[in-house]
PQR file with spaces between the fields and no chain letter, atoms N, CA, C, O and H, PARSE charges and radii, in Angstrom:
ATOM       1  N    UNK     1     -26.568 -113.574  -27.886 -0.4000 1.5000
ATOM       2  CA   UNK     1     -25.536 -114.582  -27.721 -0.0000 2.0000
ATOM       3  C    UNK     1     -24.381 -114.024  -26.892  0.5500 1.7000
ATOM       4  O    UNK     1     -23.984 -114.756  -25.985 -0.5500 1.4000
ATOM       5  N    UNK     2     -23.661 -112.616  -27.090 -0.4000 1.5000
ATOM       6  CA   UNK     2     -23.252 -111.573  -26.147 -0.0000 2.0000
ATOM       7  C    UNK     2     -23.646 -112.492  -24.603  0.5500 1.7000
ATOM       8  O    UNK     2     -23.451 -113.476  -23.889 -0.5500 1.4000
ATOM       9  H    UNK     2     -23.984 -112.021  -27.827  0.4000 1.0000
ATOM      10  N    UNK     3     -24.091 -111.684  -24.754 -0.4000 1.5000
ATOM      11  CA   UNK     3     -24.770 -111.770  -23.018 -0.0000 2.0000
ATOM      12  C    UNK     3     -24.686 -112.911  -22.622  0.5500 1.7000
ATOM      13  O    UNK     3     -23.973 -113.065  -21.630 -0.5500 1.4000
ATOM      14  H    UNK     3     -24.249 -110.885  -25.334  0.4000 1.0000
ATOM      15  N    UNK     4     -25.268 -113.980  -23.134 -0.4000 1.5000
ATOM      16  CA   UNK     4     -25.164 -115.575  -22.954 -0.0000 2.0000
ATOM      17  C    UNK     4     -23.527 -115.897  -22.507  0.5500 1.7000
ATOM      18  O    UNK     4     -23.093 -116.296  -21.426 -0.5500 1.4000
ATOM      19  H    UNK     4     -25.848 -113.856  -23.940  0.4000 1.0000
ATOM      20  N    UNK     5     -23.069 -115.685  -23.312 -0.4000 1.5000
ATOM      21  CA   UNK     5     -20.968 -115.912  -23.334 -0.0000 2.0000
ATOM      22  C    UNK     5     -20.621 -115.237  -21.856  0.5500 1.7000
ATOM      23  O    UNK     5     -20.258 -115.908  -20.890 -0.5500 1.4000
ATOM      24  H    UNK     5     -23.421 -115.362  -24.190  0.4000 1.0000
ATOM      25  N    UNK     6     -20.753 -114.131  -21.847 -0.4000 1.5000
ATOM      26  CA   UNK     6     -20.263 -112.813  -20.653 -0.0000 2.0000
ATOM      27  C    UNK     6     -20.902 -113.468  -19.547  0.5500 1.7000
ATOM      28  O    UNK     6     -20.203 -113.511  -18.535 -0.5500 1.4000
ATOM      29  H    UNK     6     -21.048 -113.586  -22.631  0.4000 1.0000
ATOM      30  N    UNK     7     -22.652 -114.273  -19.421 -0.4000 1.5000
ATOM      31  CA   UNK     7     -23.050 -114.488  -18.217 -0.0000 2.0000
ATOM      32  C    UNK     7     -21.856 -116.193  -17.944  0.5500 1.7000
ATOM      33  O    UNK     7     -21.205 -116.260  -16.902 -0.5500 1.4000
ATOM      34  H    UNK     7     -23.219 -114.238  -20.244  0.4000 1.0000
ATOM      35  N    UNK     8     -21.795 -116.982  -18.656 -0.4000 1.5000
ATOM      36  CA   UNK     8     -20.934 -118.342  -18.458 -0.0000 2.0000
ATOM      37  C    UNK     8     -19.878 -117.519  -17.879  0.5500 1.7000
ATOM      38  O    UNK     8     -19.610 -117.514  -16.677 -0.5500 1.4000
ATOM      39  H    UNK     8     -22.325 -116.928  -19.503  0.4000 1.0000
ATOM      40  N    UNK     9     -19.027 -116.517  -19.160 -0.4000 1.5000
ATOM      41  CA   UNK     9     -17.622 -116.332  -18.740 -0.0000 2.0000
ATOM      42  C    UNK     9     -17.187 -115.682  -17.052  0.5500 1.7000
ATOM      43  O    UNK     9     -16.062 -115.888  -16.596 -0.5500 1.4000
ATOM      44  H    UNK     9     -19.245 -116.520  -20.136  0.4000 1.0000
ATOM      45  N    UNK    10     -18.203 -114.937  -16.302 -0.4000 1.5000
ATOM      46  CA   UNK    10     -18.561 -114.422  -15.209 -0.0000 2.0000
ATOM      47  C    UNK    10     -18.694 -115.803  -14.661  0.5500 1.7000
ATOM      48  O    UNK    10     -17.856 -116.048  -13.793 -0.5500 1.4000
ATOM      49  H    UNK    10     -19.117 -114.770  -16.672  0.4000 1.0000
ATOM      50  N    UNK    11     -19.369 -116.588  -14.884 -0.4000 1.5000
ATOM      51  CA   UNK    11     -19.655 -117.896  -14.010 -0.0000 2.0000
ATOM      52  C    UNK    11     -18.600 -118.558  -13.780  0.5500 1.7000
ATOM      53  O    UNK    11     -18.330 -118.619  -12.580 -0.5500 1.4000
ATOM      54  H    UNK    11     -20.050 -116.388  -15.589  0.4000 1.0000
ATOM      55  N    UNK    12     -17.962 -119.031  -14.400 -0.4000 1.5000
ATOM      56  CA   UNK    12     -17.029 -119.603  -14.659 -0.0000 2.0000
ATOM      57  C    UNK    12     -15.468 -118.836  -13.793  0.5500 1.7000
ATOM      58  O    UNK    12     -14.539 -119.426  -13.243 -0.5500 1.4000
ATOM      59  H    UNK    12     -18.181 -118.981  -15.374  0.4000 1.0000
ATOM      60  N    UNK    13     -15.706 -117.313  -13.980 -0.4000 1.5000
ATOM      61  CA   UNK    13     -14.505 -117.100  -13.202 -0.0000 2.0000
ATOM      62  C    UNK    13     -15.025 -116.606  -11.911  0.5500 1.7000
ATOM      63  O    UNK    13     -14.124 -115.992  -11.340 -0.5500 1.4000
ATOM      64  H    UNK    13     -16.461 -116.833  -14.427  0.4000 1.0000
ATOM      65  N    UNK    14     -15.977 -116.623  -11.309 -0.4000 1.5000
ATOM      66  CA   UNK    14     -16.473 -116.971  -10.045 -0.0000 2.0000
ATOM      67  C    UNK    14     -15.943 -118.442   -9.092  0.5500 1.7000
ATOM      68  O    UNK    14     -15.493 -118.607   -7.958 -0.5500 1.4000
ATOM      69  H    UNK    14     -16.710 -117.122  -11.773  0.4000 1.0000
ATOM      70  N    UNK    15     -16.264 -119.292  -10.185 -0.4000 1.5000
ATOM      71  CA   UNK    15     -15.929 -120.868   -9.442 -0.0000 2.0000
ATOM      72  C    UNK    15     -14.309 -120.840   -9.387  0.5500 1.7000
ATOM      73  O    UNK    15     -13.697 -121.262   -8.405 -0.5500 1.4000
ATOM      74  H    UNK    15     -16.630 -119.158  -11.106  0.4000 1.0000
ATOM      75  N    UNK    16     -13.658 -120.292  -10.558 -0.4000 1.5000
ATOM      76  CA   UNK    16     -12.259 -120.334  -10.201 -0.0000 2.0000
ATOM      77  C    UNK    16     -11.952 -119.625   -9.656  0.5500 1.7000
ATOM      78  O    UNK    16     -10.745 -119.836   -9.774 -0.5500 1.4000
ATOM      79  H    UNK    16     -14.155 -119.949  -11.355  0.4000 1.0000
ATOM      80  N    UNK    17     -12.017 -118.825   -9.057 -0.4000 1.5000
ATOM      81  CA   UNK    17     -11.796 -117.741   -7.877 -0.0000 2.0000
ATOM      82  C    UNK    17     -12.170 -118.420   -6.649  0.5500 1.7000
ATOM      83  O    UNK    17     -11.243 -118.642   -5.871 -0.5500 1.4000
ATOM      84  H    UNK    17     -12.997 -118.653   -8.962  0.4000 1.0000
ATOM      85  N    UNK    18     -13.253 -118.771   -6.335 -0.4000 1.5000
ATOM      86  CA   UNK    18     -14.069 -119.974   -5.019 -0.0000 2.0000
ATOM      87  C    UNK    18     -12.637 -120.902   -5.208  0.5500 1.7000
ATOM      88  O    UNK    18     -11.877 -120.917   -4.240 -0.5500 1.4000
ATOM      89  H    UNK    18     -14.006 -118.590   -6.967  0.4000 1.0000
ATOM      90  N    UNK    19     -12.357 -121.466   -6.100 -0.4000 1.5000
ATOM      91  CA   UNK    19     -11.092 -122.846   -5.961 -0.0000 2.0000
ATOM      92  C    UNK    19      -9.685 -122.133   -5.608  0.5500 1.7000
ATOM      93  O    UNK    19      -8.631 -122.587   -5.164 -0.5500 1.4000
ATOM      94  H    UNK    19     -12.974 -121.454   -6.887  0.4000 1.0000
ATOM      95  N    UNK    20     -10.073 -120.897   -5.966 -0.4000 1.5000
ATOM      96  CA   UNK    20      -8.296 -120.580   -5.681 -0.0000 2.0000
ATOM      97  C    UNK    20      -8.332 -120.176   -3.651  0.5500 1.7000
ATOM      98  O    UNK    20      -7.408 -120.243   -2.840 -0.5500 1.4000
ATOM      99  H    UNK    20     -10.930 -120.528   -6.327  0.4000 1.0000
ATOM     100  N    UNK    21      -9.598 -119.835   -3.477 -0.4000 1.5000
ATOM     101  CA   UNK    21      -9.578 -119.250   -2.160 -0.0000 2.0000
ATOM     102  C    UNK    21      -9.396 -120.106   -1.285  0.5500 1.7000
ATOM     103  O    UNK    21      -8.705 -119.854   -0.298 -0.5500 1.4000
ATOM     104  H    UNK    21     -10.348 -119.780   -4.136  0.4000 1.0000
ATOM     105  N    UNK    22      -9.988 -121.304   -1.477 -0.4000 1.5000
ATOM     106  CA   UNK    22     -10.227 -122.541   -0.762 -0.0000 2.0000
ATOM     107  C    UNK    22      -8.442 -123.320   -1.028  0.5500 1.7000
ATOM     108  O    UNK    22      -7.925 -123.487   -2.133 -0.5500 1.4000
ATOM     109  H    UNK    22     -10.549 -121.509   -2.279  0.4000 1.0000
ATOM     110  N    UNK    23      -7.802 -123.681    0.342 -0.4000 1.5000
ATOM     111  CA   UNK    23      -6.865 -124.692    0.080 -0.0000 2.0000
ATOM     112  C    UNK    23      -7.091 -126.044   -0.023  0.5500 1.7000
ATOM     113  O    UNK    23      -6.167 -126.790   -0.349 -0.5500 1.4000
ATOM     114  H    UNK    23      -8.222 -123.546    1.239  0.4000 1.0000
ATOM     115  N    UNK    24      -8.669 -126.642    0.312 -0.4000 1.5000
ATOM     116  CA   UNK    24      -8.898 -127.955    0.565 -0.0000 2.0000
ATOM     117  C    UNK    24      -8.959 -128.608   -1.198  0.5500 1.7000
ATOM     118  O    UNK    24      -8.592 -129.769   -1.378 -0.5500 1.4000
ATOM     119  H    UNK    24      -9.420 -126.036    0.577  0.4000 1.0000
ATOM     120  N    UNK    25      -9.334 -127.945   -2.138 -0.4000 1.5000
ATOM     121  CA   UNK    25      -9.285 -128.198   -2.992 -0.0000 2.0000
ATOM     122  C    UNK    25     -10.738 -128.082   -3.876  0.5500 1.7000
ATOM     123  O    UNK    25     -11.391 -127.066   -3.639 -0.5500 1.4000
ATOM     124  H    UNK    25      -9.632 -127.002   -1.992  0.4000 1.0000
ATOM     125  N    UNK    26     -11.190 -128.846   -4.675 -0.4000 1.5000
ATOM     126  CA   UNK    26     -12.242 -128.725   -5.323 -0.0000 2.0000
ATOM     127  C    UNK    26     -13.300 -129.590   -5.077  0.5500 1.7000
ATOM     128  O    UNK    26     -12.790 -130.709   -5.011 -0.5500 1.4000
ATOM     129  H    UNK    26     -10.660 -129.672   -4.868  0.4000 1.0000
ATOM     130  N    UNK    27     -14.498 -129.676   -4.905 -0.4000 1.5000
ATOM     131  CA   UNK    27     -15.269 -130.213   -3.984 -0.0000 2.0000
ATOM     132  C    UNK    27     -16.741 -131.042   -5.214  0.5500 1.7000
ATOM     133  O    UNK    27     -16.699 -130.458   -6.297 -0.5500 1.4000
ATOM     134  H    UNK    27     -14.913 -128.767   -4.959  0.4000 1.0000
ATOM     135  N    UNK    28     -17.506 -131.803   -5.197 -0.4000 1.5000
ATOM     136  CA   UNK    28     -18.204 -132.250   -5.730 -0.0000 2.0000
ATOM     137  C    UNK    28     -18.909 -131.018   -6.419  0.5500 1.7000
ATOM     138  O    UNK    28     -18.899 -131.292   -7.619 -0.5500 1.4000
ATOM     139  H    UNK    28     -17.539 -132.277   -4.317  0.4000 1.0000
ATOM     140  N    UNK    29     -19.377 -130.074   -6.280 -0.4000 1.5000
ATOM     141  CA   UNK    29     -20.271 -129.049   -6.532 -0.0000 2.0000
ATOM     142  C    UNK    29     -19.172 -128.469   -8.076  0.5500 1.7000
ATOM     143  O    UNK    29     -19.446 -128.263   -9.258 -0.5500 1.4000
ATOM     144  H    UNK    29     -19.386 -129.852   -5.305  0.4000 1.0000
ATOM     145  N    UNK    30     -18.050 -128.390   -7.360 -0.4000 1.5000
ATOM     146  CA   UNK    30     -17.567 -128.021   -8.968 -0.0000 2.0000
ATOM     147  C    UNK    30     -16.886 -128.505   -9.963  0.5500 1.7000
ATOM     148  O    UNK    30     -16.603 -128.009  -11.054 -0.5500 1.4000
ATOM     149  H    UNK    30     -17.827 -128.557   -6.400  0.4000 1.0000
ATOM     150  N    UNK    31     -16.543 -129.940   -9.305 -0.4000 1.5000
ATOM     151  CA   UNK    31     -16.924 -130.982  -10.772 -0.0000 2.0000
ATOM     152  C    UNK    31     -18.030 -131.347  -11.389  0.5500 1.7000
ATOM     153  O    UNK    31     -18.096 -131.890  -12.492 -0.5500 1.4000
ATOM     154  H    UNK    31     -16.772 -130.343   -8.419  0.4000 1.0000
ATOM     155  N    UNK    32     -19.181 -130.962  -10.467 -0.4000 1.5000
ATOM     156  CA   UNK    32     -20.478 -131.001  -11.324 -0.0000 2.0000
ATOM     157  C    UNK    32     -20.393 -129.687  -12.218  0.5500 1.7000
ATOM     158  O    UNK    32     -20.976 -129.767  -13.300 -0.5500 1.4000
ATOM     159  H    UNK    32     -19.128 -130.521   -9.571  0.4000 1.0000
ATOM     160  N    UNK    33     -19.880 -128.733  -11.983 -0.4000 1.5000
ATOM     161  CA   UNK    33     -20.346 -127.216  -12.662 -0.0000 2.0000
ATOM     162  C    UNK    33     -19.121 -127.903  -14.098  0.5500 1.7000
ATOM     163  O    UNK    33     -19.770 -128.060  -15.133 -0.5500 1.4000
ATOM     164  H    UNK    33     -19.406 -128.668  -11.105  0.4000 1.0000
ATOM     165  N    UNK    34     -17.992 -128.189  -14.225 -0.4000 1.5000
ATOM     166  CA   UNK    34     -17.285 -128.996  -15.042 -0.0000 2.0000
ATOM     167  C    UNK    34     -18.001 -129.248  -15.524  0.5500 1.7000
ATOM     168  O    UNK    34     -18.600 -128.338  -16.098 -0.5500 1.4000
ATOM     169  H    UNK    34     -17.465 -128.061  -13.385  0.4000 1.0000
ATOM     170  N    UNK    35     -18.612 -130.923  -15.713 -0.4000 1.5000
ATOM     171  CA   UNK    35     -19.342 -131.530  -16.234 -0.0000 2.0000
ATOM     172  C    UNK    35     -20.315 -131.258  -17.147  0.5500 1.7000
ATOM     173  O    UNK    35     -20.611 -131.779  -18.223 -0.5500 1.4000
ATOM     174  H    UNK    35     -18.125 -131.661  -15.246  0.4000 1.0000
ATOM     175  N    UNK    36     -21.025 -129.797  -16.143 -0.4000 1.5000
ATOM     176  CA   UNK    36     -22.325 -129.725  -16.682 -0.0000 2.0000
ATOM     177  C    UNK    36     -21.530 -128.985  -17.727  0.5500 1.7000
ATOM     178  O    UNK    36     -21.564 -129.381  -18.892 -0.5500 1.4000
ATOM     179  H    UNK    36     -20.785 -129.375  -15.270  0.4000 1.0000
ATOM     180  N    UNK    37     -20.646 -127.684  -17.296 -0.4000 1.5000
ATOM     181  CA   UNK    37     -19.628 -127.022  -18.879 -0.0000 2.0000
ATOM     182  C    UNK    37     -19.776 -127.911  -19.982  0.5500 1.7000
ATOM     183  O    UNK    37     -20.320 -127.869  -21.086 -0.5500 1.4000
ATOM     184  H    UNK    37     -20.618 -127.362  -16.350  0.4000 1.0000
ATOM     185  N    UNK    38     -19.307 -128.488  -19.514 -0.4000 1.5000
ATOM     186  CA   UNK    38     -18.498 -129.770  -20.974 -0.0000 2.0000
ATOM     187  C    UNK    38     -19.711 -130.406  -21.755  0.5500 1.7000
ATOM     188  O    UNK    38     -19.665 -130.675  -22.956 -0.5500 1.4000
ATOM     189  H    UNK    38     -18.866 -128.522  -18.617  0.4000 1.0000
ATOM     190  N    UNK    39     -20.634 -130.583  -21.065 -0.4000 1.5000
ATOM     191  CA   UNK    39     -22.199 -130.982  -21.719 -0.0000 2.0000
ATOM     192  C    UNK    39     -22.794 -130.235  -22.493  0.5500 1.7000
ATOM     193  O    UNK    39     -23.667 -130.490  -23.323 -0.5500 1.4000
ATOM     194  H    UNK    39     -20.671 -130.364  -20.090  0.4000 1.0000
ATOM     195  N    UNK    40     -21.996 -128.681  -22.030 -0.4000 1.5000
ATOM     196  CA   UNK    40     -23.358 -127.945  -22.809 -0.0000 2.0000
ATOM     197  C    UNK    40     -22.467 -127.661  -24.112  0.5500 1.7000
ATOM     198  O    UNK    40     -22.886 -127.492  -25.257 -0.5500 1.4000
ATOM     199  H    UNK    40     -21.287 -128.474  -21.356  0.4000 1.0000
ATOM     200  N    UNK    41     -21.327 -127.651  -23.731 -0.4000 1.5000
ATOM     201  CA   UNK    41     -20.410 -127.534  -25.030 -0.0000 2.0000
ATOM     202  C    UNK    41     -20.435 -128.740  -25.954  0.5500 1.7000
ATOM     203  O    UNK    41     -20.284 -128.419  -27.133 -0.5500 1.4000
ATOM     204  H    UNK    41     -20.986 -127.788  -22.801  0.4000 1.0000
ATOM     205  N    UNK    42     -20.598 -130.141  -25.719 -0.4000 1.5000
ATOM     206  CA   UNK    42     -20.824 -131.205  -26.366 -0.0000 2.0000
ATOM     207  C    UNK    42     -21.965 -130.800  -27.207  0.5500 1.7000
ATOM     208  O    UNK    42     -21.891 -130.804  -28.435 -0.5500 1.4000
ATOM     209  H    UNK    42     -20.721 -130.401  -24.761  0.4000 1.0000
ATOM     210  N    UNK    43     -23.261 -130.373  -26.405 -0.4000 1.5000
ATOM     211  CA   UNK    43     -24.664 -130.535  -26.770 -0.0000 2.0000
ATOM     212  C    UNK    43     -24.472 -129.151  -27.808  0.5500 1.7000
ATOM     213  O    UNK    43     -24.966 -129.429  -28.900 -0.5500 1.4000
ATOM     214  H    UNK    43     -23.321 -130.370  -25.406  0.4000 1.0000
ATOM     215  N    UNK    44     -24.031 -128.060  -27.792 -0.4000 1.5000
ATOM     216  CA   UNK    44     -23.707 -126.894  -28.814 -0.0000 2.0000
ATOM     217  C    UNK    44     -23.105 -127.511  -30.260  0.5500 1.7000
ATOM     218  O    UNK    44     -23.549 -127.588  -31.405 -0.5500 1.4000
ATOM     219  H    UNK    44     -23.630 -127.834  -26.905  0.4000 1.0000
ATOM     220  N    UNK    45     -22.043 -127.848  -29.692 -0.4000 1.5000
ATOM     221  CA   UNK    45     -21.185 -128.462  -30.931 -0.0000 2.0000
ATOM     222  C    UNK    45     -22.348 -129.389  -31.650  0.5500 1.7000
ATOM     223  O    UNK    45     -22.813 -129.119  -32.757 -0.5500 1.4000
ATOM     224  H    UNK    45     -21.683 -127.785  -28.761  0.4000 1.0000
ATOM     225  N    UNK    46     -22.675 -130.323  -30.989 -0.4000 1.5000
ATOM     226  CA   UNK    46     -23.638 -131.477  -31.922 -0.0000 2.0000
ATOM     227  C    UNK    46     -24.767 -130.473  -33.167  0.5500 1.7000
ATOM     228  O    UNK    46     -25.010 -130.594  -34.368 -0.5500 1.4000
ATOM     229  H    UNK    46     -22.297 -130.542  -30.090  0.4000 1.0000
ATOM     230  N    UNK    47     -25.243 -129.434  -31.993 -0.4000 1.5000
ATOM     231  CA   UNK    47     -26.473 -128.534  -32.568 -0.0000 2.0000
ATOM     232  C    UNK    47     -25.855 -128.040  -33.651  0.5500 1.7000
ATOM     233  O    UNK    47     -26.462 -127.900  -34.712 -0.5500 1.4000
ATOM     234  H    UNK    47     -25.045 -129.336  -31.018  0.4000 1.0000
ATOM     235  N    UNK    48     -24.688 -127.749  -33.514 -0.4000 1.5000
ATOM     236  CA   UNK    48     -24.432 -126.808  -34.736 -0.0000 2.0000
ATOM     237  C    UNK    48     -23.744 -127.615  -36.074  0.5500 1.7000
ATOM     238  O    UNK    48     -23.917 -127.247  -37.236 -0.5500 1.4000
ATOM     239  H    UNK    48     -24.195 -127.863  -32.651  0.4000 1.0000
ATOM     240  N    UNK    49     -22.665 -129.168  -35.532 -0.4000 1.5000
ATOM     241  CA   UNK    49     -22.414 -129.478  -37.151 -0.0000 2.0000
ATOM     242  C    UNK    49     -23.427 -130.967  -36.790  0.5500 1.7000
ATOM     243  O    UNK    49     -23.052 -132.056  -37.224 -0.5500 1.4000
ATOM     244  H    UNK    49     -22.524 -129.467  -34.588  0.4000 1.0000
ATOM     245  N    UNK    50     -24.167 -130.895  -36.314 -0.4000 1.5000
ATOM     246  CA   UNK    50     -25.500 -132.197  -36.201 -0.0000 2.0000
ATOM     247  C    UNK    50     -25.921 -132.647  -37.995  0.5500 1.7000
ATOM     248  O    UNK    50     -25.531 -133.705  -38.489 -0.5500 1.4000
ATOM     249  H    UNK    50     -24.472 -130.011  -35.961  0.4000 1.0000
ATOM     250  N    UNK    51     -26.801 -131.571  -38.801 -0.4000 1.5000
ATOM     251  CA   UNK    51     -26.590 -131.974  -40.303 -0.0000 2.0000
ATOM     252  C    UNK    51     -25.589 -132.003  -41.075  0.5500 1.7000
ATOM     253  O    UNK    51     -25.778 -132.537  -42.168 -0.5500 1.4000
ATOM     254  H    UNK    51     -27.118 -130.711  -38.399  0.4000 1.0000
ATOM     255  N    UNK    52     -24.630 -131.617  -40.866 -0.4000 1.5000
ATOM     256  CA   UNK    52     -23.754 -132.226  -41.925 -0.0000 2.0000
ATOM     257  C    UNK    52     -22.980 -133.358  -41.302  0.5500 1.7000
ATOM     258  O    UNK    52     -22.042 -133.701  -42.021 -0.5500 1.4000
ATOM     259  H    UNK    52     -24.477 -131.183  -39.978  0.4000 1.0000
ATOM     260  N    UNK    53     -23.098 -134.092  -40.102 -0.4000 1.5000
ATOM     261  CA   UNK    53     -22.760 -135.333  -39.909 -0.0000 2.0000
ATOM     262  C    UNK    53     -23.583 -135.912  -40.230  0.5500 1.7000
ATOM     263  O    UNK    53     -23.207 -136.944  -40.784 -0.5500 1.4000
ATOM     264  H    UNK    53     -23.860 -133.813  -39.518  0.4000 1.0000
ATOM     265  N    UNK    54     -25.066 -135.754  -40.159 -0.4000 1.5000
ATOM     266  CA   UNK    54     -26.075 -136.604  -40.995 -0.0000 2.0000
ATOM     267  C    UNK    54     -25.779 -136.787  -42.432  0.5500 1.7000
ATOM     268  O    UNK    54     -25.888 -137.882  -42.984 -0.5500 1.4000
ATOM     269  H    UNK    54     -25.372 -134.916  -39.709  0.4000 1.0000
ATOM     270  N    UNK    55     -25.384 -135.650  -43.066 -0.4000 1.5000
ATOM     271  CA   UNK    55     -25.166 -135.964  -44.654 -0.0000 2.0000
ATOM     272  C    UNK    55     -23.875 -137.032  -45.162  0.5500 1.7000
ATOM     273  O    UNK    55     -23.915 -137.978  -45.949 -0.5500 1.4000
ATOM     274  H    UNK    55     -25.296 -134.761  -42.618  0.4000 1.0000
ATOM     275  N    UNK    56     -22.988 -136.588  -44.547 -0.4000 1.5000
ATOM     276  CA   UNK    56     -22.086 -137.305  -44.182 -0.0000 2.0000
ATOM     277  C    UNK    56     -21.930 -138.676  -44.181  0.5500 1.7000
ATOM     278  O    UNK    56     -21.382 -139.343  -45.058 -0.5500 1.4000
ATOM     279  H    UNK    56     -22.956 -135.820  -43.907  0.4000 1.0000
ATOM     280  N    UNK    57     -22.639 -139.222  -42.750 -0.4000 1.5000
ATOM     281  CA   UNK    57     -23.064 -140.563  -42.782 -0.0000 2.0000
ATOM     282  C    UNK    57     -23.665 -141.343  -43.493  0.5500 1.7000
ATOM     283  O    UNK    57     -23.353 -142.508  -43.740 -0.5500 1.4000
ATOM     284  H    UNK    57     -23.084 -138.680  -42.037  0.4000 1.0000
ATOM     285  N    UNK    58     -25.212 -140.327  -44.136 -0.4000 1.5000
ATOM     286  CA   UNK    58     -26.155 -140.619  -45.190 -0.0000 2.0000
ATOM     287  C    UNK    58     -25.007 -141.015  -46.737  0.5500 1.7000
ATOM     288  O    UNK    58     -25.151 -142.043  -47.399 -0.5500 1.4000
ATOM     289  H    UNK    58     -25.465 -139.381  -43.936  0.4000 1.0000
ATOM     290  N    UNK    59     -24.024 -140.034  -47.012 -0.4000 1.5000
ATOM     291  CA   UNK    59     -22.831 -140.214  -48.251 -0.0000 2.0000
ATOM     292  C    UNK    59     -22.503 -141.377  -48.158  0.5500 1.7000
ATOM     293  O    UNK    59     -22.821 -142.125  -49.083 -0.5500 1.4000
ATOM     294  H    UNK    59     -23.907 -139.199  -46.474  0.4000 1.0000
ATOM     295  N    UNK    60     -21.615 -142.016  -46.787 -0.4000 1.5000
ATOM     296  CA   UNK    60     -20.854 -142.975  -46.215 -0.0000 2.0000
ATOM     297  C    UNK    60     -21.975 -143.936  -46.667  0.5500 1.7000
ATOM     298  O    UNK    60     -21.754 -144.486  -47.746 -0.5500 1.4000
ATOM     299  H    UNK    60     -21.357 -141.408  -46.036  0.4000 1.0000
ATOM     300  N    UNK    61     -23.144 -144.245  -46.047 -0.4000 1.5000
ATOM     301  CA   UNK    61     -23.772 -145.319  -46.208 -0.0000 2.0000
ATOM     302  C    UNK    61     -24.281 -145.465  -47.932  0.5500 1.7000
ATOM     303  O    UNK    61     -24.036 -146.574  -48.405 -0.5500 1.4000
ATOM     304  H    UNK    61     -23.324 -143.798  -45.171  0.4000 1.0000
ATOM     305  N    UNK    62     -24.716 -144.814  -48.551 -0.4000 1.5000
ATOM     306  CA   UNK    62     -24.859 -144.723  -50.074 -0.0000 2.0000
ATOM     307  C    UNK    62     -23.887 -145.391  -50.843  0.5500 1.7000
ATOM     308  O    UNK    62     -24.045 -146.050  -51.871 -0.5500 1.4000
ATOM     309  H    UNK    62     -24.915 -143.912  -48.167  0.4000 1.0000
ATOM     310  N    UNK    63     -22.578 -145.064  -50.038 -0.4000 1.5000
ATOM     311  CA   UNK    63     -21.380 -145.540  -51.106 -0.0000 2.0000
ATOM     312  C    UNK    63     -21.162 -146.885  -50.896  0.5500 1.7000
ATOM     313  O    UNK    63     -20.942 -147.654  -51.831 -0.5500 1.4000
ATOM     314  H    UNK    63     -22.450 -144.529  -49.203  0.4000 1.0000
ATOM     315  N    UNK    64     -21.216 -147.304  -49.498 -0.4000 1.5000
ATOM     316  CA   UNK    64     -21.177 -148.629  -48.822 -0.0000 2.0000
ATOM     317  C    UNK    64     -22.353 -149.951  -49.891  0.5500 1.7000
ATOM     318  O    UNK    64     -22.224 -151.173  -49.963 -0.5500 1.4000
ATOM     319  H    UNK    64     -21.395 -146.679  -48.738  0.4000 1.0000
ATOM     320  N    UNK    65     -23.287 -149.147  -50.481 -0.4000 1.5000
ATOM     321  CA   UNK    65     -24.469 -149.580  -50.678 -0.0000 2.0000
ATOM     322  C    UNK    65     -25.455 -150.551  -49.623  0.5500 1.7000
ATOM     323  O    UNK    65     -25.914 -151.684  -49.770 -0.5500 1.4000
ATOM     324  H    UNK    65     -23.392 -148.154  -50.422  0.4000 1.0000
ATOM     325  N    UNK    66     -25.568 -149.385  -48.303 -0.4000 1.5000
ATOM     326  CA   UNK    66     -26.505 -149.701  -47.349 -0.0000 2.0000
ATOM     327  C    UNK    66     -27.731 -148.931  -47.544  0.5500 1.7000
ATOM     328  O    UNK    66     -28.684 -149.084  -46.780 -0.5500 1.4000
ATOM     329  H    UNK    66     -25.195 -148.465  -48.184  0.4000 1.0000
């Protein structure tokens, strides 16, 4: 997991380094690299509290008597 973090965190300050060099600004390629960031962090987060929002909901609906 190390390695995983260090290879993003390297990635990541690559592209911001590319944006600082450039005066034109930020270009389609790295609002996609954004995007895709923010996805994988969405898609992590879900993976990790994914069952206990199921239980959760499953509680919610029990009490509702659905």
């Amino acid at each position: 997991m190390l390695a995983f973090y260090a290879t993003v965190q390297s990635f990541f300050a690559t592209a911001t380094d590319r944006l600082k060099g450039e005066e034109k600004g930020a270009t389609a390629v790295e609002y996609g690299i954004m995007v895709a960031g923010i996805a994988v962090l969405v898609m992590g987060t879900v993976f990790l509290i994914g069952g206990q929002l199921d239980v959760l909901f499953g509680d919610v609906l029990d009490t509702l008597g659905g």
